[in-house]
VOGU-3710 file (C-alpha; in Angstrom, 3 decimals, decimal comma):
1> xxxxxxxxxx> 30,649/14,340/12,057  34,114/12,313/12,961  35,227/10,422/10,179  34,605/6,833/9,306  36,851/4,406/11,053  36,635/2,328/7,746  36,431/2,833/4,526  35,522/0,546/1,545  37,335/1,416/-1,840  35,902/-0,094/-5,121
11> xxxxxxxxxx> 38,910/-0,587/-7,567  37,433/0,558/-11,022  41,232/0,353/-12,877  40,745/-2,851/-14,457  37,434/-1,206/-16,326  36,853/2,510/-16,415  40,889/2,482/-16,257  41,824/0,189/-19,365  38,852/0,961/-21,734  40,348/4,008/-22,962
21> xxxxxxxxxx> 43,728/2,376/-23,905  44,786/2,547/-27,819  46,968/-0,460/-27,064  45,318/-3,937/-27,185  45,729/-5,561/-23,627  45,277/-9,040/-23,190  42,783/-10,872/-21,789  45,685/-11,965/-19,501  46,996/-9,481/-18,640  43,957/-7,859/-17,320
31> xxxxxxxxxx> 43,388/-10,961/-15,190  46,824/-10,673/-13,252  45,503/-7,307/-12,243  42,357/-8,457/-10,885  44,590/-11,384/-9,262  47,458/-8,969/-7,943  44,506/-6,381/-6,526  42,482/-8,883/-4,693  45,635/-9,994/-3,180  46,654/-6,860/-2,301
41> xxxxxxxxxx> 42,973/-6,709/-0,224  40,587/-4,881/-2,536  37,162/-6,602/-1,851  35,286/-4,472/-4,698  36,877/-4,487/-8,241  35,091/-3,177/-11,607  36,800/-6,091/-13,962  35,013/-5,864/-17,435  31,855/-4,333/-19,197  29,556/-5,843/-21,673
51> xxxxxxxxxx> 29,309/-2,885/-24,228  29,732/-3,752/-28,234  33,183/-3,884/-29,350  32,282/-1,636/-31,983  32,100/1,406/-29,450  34,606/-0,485/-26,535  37,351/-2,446/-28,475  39,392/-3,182/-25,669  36,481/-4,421/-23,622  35,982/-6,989/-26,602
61> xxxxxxxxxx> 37,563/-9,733/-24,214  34,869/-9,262/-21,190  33,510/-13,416/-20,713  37,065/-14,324/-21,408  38,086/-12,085/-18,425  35,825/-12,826/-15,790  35,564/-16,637/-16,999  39,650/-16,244/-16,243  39,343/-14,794/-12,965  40,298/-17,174/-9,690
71> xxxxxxxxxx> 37,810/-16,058/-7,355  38,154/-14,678/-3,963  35,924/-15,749/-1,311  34,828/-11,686/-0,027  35,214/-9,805/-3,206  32,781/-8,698/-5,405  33,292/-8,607/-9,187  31,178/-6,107/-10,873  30,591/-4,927/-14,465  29,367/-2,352/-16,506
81> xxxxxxxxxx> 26,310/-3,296/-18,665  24,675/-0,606/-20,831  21,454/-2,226/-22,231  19,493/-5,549/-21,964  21,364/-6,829/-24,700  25,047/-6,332/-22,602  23,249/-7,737/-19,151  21,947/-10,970/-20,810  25,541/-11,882/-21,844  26,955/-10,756/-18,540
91> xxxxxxxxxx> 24,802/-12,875/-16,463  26,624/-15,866/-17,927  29,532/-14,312/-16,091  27,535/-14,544/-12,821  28,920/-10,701/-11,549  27,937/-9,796/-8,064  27,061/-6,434/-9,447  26,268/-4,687/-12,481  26,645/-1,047/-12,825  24,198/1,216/-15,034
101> xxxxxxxxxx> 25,206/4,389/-15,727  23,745/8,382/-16,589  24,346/11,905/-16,755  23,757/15,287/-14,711  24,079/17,157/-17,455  21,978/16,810/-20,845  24,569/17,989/-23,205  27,123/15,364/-21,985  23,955/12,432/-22,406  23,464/13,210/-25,575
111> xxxxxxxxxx> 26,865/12,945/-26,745  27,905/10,066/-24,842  25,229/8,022/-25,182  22,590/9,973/-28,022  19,526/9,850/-25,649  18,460/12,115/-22,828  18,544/11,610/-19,222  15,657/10,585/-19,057  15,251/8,470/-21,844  18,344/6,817/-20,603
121> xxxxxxxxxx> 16,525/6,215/-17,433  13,952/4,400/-19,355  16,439/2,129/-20,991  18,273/0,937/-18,041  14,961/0,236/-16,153  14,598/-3,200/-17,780  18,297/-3,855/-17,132  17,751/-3,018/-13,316  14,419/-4,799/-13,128  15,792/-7,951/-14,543
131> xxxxxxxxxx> 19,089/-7,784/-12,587  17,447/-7,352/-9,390  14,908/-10,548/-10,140  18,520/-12,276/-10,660  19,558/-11,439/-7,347  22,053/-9,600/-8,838  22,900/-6,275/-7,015  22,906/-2,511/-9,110  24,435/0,053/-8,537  24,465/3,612/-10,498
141> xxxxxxxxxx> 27,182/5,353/-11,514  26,307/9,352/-11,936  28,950/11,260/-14,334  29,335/14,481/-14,873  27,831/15,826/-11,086  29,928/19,027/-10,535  30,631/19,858/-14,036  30,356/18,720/-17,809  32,852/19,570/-20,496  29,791/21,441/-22,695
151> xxxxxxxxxx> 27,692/22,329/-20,275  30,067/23,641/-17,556  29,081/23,897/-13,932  26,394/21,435/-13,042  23,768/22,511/-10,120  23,188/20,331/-7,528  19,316/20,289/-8,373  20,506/18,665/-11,527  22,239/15,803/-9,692  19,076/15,818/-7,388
161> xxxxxxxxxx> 16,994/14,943/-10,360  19,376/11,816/-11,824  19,584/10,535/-7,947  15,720/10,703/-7,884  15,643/8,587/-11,556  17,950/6,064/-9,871  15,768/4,959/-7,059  12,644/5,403/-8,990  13,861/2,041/-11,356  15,361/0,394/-8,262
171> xxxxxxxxxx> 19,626/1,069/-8,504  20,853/0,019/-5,070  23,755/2,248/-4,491  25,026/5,601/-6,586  28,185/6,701/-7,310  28,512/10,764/-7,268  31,288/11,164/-10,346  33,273/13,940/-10,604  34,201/12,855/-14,348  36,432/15,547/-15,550
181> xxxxxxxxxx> 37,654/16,831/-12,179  36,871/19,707/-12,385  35,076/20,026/-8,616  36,332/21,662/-5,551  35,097/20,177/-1,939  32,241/22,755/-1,604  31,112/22,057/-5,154  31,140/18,581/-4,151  29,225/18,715/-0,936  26,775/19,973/-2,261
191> xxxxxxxxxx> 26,658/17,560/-5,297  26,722/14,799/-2,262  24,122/16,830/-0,333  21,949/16,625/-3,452  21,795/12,898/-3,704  21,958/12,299/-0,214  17,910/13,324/-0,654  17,363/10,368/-2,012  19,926/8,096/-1,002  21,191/6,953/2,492
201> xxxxxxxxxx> 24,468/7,649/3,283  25,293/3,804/3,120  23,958/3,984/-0,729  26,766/6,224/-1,834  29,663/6,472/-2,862  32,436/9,173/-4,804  34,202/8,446/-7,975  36,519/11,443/-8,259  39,209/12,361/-11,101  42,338/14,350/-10,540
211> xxxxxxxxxx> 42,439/16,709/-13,407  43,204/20,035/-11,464  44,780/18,078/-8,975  41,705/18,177/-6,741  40,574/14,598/-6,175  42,263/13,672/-2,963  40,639/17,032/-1,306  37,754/16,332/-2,623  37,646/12,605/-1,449  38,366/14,317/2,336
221> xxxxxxxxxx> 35,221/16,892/1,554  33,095/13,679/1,618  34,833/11,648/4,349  33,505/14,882/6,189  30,078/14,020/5,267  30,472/10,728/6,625  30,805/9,302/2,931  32,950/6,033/3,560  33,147/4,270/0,310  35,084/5,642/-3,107
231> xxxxxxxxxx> 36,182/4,347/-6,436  39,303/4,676/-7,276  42,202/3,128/-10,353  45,134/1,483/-9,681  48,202/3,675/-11,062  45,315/6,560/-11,901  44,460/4,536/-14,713  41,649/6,129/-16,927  40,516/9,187/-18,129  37,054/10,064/-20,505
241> xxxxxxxxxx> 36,912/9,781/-24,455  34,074/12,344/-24,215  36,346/15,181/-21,895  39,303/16,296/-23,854  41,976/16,847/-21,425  40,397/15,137/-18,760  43,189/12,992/-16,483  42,368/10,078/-14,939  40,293/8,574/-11,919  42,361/9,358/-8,511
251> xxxxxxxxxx> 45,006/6,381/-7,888  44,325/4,148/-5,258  47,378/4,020/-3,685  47,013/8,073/-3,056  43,618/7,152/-1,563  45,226/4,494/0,763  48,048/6,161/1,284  45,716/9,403/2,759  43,773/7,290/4,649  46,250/4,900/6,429
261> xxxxxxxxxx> 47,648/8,694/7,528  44,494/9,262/9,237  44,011/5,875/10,640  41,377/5,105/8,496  40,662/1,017/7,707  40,759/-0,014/4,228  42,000/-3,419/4,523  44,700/-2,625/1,799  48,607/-3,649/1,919  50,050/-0,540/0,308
271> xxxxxxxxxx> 52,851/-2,491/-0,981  51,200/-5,159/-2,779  48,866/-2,469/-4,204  52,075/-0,730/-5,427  53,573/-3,907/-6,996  49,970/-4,332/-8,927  50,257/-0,263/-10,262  53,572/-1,042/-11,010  52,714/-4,465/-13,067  50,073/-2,201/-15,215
281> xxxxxxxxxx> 52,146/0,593/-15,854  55,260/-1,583/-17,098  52,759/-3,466/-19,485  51,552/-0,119/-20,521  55,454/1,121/-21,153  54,865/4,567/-18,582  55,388/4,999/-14,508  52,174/5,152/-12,660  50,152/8,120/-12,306  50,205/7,864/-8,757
291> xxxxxxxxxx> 52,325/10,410/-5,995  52,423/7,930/-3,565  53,205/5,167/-5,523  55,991/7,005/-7,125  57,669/8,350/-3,939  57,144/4,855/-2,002  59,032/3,216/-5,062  61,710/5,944/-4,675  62,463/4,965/-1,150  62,791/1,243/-2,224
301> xxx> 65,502/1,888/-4,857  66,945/3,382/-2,589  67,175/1,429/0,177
//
C-alpha cells in the first residue's frame, strides 16, 4: 500500500503531556500552548481532562482552560473524561470530542484505574452513550497494546478484545497506544492488524512513546498500513505515572519533521511548531525532548 499523501496529527502535549508535571502550570500558560499550536496548524489538540484533582492536580484548572481558549474555526478541542461525573462538567466546556480510555492488559487496569477491562468498559458506556446523544464525538484511547510494565508482552488477541469492547458501547475512533514504548514495527502491526478487525482504517489512529527510541519507526510501520492519523506532544512532553522509566509520547516536530521528508501533508509550519516546544520547555526550565527540534534550533543560532 503507498503511503498516505496526508496525514492528520492530534497534538496530545497540552494533556497527556502536562498532567504528569510536579510543577504547577498555569492555567495561562497552558492556553498560550493551545494558542501557539493552533497557529502553528494543528487542527486536533487534547487541551484538558475532567478527572478529580485529587488523582490529576495539575489538571485541577480544566473549565478555566478551555473557557480561556480563543477558538479556531477547523480545530477540534478534545478532552479526557473518565466517568459520568467528569463528562457532565466537561460538557459545559462544549469539547468537540471526549476521549474514554482502557487497557490491553489486566494487570495495568487494575492498577491504573482498580477495575477490570471489562468492568471499565461498563463504566464508560454511559459516558459514550450520553456523549454521543450530545452530538459530541468519542473516541478511545487503548494503552498498553504491545506491552504493559507488569504484564510484559501483550498479544494482539488481547488488543482484539478491548477494540471489540470499544465499538460494542459506540467509541467512534481508537487510538492503538504504545504506552511505555516498548514496541517494535512488527509488534505493532500486528497490534494495528488486531484492531483493524473491528475498526476501519479511517477509525484509527497510533499514539506511540519513544522509550527505546522506537516511536518514529514505529509511526512508519503504520503509515505502511495505510494508518494516516497519530498523536503526538509538543517537545515529547509526557510520560506514564504507572510505567517507571517510561519516556514520553514521540515529539511532534520529529513526526513532522519525518513526514515533510517524505512529502507527506500535515498542514504544520515546522517553525512555529518549534517556537511553541520551545515556549513549553523554557516555562518548564529544560530543552525539548525533541531531535528535530533541537538540531533545527542549532542551525538558527547559528545562522
Amino acid at each position: 500500500m503507498p503511503y498516505p499523501s496526508k496525514v492528520k496529527l492530534v497534538d496530545v502535549g497540552p494533556r497527556d503531556g502536562l498532567q504528569n508535571e510536579k510543577q504547577p502550570v498555569p492555567a495561562q500558560v497552558k492556553i498560550q500552548l493551545v494558542h501557539l499550536l493552533q497557529d502553528a496548524g494543528l487542527r486536533e489538540i487534547e487541551v484538558t481532562s475532567f478527572v478529580s484533582p485529587k488523582w490529576v492536580p495539575q489538571m485541577a484548572d480544566n473549565a478555566q482552560v478551555m473557557a480561556g481558549v480563543q477558538r479556531k474555526a477547523g480545530v477540534r478541542y478534545s478532552v479526557l473524561t473518565p466517568n459520568m461525573q467528569g463528562f457532565e462538567a466537561a460538557l459545559q466546556s462544549r469539547p468537540d470530542e471526549i476521549v474514554v480510555f482502557g487497557a490491553a492488559s489486566e494487570a495495568f487496569s487494575q492498577r491504573n484505574i482498580n477495575c477490570s477491562i471489562a468492568e471499565s468498559i461498563e463504566r464508560f458506556a454511559p459516558v459514550v452513550a450520553a456523549a454521543r446523544a450530545a452530538g459530541v464525538y468519542v473516541r478511545g484511547a487503548m494503552s498498553c497494546t504491545v506491552g504493559c510494565p507488569y504484564e510484559g508482552d501483550i498479544a494482539p488477541e488481547r488488543v482484539g478484545y478491548l477494540a471489540g469492547l470499544m465499538k460494542g458501547i459506540g467509541v467512534q475512533h481508537v487510538g492503538v497506544a504504545d504506552t511505555i514504548g516498548v514496541g517494535t514495527p512488527r509488534k505493532v502491526q500486528a497490534a494495528m492488524q488486531a484492531t483493524l478487525q473491528h475498526y476501519a482504517l479511517d477509525d484509527v489512529s497510533g499514539h506511540f512513546h519513544d522509550t527505546y527510541g522506537q516511536a518514529l519507526a514505529n509511526t512508519l510501520a503504520a503509515l505502511e498500513m495505510g494508518v494516516w492519523q497519530f498523536d503526538a506532544s509538543v517537545a515529547g512532553l509526557g510520560g506514564c505515572p504507572y510505567a517507571k522509566g517510561a519516556t514520553g509520547n514521540v515529539a511532534t516536530e520529529d513526526v513532522v519533521y519525518m513526514l515533510q521528508g517524505m512529502g507527506i501533508d500535515t498542514g504544520v509550519d515546522l517553525d512555529k511548531l518549534i517556537d511553541a516546544g520551545v515556549f513549553i520547555s523554557e516555562f518548564l526550565q529544560r530543552k525539548p525532548q525533541s531531535r528535530a527540534a533541537l538540531a533545527l534550533l542549532n542551525k538558527r543560532s547559528a545562522a
